[in-house]
C-alpha positions in Angstrom: -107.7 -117.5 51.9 -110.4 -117.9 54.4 -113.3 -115.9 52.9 -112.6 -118.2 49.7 -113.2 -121.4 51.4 -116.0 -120.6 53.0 -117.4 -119.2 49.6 -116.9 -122.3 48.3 -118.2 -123.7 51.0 -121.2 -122.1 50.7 -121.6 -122.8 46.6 -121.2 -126.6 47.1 -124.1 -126.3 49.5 -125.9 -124.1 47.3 -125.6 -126.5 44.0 -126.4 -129.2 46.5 -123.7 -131.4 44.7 -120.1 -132.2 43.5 -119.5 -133.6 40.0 -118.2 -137.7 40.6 -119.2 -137.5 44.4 -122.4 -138.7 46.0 -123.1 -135.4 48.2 -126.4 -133.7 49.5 -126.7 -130.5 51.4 -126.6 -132.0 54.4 -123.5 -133.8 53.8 -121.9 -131.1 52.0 -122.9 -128.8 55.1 -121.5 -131.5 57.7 -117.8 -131.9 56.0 -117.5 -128.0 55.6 -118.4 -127.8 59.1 -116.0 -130.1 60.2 -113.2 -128.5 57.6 -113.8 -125.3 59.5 -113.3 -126.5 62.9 -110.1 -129.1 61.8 -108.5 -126.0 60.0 -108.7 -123.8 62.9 -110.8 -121.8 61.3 -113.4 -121.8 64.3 -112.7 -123.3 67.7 -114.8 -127.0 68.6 -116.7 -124.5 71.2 -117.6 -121.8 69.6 -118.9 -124.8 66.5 -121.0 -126.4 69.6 -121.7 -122.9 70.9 -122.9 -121.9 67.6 -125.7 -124.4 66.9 -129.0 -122.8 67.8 -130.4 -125.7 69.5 -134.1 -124.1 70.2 -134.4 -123.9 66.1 -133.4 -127.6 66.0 -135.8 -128.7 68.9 -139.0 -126.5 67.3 -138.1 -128.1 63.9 -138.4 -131.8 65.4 -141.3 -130.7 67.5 -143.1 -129.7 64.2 -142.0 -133.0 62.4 -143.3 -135.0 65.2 -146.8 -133.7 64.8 -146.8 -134.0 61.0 -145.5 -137.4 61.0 -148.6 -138.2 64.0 -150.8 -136.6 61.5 -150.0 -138.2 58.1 -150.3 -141.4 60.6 -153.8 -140.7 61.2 -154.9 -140.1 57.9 -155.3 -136.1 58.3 -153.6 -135.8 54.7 -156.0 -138.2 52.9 -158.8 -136.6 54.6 -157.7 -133.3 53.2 -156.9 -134.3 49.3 -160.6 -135.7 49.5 -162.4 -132.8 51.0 -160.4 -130.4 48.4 -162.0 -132.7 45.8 -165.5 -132.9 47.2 -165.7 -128.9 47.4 -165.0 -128.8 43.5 -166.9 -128.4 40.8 -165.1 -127.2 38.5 -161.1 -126.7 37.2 -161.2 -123.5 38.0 -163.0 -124.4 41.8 -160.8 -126.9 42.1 -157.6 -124.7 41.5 -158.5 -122.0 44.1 -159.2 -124.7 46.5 -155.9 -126.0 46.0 -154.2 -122.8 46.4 -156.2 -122.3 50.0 -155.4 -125.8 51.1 -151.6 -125.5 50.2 -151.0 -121.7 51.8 -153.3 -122.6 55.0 -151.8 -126.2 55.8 -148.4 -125.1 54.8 -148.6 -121.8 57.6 -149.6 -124.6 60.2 -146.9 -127.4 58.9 -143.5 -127.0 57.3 -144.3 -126.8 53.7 -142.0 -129.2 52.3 -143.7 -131.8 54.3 -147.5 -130.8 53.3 -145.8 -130.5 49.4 -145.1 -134.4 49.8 -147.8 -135.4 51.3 -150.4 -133.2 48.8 -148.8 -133.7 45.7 -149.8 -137.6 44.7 -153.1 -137.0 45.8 -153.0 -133.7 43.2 -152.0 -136.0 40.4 -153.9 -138.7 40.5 -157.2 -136.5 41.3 -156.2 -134.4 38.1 -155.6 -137.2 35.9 -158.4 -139.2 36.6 -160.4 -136.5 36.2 -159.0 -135.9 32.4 -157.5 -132.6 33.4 -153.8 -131.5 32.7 -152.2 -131.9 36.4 -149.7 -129.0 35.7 -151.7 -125.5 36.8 -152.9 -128.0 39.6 -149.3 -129.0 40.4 -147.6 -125.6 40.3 -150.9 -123.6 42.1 -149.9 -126.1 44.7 -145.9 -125.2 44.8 -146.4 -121.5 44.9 -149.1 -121.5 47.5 -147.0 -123.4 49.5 -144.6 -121.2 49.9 -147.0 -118.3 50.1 -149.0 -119.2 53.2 -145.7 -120.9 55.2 -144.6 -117.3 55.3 -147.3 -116.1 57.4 -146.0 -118.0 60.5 -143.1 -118.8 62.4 -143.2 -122.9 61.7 -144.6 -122.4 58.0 -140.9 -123.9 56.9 -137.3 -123.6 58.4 -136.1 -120.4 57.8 -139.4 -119.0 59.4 -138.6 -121.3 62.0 -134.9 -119.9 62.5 -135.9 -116.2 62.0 -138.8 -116.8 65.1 -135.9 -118.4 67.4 -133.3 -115.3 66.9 -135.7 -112.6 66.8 -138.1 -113.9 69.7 -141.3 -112.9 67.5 -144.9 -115.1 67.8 -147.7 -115.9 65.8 -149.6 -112.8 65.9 -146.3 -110.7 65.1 -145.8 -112.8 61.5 -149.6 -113.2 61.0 -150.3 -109.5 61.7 -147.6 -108.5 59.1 -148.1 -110.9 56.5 -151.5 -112.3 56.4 -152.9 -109.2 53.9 -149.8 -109.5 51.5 -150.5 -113.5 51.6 -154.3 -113.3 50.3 -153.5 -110.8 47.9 -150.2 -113.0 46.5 -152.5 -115.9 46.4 -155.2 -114.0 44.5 -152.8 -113.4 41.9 -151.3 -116.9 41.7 -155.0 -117.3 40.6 -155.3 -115.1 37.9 -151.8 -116.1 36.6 -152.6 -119.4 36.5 -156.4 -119.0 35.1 -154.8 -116.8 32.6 -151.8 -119.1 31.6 -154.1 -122.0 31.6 -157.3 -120.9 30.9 -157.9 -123.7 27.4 -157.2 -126.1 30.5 -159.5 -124.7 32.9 -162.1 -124.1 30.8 -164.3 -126.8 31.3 -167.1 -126.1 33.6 -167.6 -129.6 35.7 -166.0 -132.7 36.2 -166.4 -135.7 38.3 -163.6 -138.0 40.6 -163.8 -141.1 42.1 -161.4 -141.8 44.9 -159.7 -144.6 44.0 -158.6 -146.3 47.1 -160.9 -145.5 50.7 -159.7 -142.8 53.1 -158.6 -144.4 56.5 -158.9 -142.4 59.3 -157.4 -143.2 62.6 -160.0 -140.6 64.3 -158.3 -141.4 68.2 -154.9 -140.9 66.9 -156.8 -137.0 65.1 -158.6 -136.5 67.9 -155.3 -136.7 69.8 -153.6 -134.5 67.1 -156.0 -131.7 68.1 -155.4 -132.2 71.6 -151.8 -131.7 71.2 -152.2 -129.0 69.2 -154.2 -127.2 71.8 -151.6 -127.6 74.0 -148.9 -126.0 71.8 -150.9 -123.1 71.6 -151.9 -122.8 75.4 -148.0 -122.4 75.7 -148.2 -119.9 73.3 -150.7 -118.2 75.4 -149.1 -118.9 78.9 -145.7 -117.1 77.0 -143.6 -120.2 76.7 -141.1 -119.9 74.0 -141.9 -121.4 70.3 -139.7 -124.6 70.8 -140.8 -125.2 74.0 -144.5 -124.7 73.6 -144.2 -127.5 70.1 -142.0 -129.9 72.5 -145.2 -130.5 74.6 -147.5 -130.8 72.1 -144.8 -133.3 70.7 -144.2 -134.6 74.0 -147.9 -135.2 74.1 -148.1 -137.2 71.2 -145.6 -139.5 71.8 -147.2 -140.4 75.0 -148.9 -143.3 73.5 -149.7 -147.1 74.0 -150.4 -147.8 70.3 -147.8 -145.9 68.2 -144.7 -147.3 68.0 -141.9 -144.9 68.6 -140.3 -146.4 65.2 -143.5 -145.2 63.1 -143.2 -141.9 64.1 -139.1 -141.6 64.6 -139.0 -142.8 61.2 -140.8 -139.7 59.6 -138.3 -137.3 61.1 -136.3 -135.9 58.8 -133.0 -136.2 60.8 -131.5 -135.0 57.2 -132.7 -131.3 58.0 -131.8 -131.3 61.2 -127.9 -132.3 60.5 -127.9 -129.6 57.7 -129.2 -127.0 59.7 -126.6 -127.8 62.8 -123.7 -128.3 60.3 -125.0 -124.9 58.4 -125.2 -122.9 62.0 -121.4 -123.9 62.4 -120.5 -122.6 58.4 -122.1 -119.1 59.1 -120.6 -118.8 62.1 -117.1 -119.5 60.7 -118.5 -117.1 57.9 -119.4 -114.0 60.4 -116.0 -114.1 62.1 -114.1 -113.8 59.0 -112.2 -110.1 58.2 -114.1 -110.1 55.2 -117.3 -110.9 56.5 -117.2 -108.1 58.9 -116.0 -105.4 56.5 -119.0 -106.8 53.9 -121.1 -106.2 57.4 -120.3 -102.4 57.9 -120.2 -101.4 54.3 -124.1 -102.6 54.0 -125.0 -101.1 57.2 -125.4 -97.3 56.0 -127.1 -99.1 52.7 -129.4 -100.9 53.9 -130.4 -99.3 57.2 -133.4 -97.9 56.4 -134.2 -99.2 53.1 -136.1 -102.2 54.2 -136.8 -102.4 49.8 -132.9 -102.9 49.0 -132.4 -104.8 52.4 -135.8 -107.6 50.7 -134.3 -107.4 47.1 -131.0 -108.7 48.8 -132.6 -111.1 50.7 -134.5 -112.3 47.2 -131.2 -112.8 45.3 -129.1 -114.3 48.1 -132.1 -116.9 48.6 -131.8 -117.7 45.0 -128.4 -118.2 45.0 -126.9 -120.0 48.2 -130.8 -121.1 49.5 -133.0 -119.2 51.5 -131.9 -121.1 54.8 -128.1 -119.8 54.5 -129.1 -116.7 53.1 -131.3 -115.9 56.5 -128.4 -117.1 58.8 -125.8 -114.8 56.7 -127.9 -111.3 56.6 -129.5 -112.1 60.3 -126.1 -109.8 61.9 -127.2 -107.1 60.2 -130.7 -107.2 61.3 -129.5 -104.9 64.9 -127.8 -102.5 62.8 -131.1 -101.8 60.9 -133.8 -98.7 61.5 -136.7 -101.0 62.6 -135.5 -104.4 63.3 -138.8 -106.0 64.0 -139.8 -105.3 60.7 -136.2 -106.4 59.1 -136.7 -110.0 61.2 -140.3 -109.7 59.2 -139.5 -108.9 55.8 -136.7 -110.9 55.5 -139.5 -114.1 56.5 -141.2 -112.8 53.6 -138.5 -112.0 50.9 -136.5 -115.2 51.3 -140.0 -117.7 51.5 -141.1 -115.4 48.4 -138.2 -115.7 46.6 -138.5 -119.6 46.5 -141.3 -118.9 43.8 -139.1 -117.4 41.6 -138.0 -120.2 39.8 -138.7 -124.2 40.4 -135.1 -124.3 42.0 -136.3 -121.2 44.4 -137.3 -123.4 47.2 -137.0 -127.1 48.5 -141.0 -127.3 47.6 -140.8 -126.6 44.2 -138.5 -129.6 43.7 -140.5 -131.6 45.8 -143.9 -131.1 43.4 -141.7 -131.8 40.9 -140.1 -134.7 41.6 -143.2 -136.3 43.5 -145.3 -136.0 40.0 -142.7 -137.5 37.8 -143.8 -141.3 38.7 -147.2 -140.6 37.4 -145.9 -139.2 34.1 -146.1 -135.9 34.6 -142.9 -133.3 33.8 -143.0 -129.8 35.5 -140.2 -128.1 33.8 -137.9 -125.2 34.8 -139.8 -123.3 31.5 -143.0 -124.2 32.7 -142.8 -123.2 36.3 -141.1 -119.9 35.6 -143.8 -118.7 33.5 -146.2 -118.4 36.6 -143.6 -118.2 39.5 -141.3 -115.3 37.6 -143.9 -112.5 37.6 -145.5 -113.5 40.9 -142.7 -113.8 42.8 -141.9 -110.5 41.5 -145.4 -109.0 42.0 -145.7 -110.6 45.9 -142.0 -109.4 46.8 -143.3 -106.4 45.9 -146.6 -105.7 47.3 -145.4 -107.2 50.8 -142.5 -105.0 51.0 -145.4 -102.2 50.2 -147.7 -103.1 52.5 -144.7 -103.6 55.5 -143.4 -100.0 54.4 -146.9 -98.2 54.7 -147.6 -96.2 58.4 
């Protein structure tokens, strides 16, 4: 009776929505949490015991030095300089793929998504160019370079805070099967597209002037800086971001409200609320029996153990389906590479299809006020096979000596 609550549970936050009811995860996430804990399910403890509050306090550290950044222009700057450096469709394309993977590794994607894909659209459109291979190049690259690093996007984020790996331990693993994912997101797309890429120049004007706040980027760097000398020094993730956050909002001229106000305290309630689900979730019978039937499976068959972690991302979201398979990660042959593969299968497996991954959605819904539609249809005919292809050649290049 348990198990099928908490599997239903778990659907209504994977649809993200009940028929007559104005729900989003988040919410759904919050009431299951507190149905767990009222039903006895899970003691009000073990719930408070089971948020991980270092994956919560890295997450707002992260948001607080991409809301300082958007504040100071840093994403203007960037949709300008990818448009400067292009010549061509086809330039301009693999230019967007490097700016999405590499800002998204240093930002949470979803954030560098919003920010990126108005400045896509109207740059494609007043150029006279069909904003879609632009639009979905952007999506799965996205999602491509956040996996690369620990604060690329919030499972990454949660998998770095429970396994205690770094920067060099994801960029070491997964920088290889990144380039060559994004090489192919190229030639899909060329190949899809290539009656819209075919033309050989074309010219933009900037329709508004970029305004930089260059104190408020110099800043930005400076704080940035000082995340990574805590990096250095061997302070933990969340601690290290908290000073550079800390840093930031240390300030005479930003109100606390501009910046406050760009924190997604949506994410942050879905991921405590979630954090007190799965727990309910892992001390259930069934749960553990699921647990010890797997074990001998999946032990040293870090191939099955991705594939899993593919389909589960696909159909509860990648976040739940990292904080259900993380107890088996101990049980497994090599768990440092479990902890690193499943970064890579369940941020992979968001370019499956446009409802893969928070991102996708984002593109999406971000381009529909200029008139464009990016379709399920549309967006599977790049993301199927290269989410297919990348799952596969990282789980290759992970398994080889």
């Amino acid at each position: 009776m348990v198990e099928l609550l908490l599997a239903l549970i778990l659907a209504a936050i994977a649809v993200g929505e009940i028929p007559l009811f104005h729900f989003n995860r988040a919410t759904l996430a919050l009431v299951g949490a507190v149905v767990v804990v009222a039903l006895g399910v899970l003691p009000l403890d073990t719930a408070y015991e089971a948020i991980d509050w270092n994956t919560l306090a890295l997450l707002f550290a992260m948001m607080v030095f991409t809301a300082h950044l958007r504040l100071a222009g840093f994403f203007d700057l960037a949709g300008r300089t990818l448009a400067i450096m292009s010549h061509s469709p086809k330039v301009l394309l693999l230019v967007i793929l490097g700016a999405g993977a590499l800002l998204s590794a240093l930002f949470i994607n979803d954030t560098v998504v919003l920010l990126l894909t108005p400045l896509v659209a109207q740059l494609t459109l007043a150029a006279g160019l069909n904003p879609l291979p632009f639009l979905i190049g952007l999506a799965v690259s996205s999602n491509i370079g956040s996996m690369t690093t620990p604060i690329g996007n919030p499972q990454n984020i949660l998998i770095a805070t429970s396994s205690g790996l770094g920067f060099g331990d994801f960029a070491a693993a997964l920088v290889v099967p990144a380039l060559v994912s994004l090489g192919i997101a190229w030639v899909l797309i060329a190949l899809l597209y290539r009656k819209d890429l075919r033309r050989r120049e074309f010219s933009w004007v900037p329709s508004r002037p970029v305004r930089i706040h260059k104190a408020l980027l110099l800043k930005c760097a400076f704080a940035l800086v000082v995340m990574i000398g805590g990096f250095v020094l061997g302070w933990s993730l969340a601690l290290s971001a908290l000073a550079g956050a800390a840093v930031l909002l240390f300030t005479r001229r930003v109100k606390p409200a501009k910046v406050l106000g760009r924190v997604d305290g949506t994410l942050l309630l879905f991921f405590a609320a979630l954090f007190v689900v799965t727990r309910a979730v892992e001390m259930t019978v069934g749960f553990q029996a699921l647990l010890e039937w797997s074990k001998p499976l999946l032990a040293g068959n870090l191939a099955l153990f991705s594939g899993v972690a593919a389909v589960l991302s696909n159909l509860i979201s990648n976040v739940p389906a990292v904080m259900v398979l993380k107890p088996l990660i101990p049980a497994l042959a090599d768990p440092e590479k479990a902890w690193i593969a499943l970064a890579a299968a369940s941020t992979l497996a968001g370019n499956l299809t446009l409802l893969g991954s928070v991102a996708n959605l984002i593109v999406a819904e971000s381009a529909r006020p200029f008139g464009i539609k990016l379709t399920f249809g549309e967006y599977l005919k790049v993301g199927l096979p290269l989410g297919v292809l990348s799952i596969a050649i990282t789980v290759v290049w992970l398994t080889l000596p």
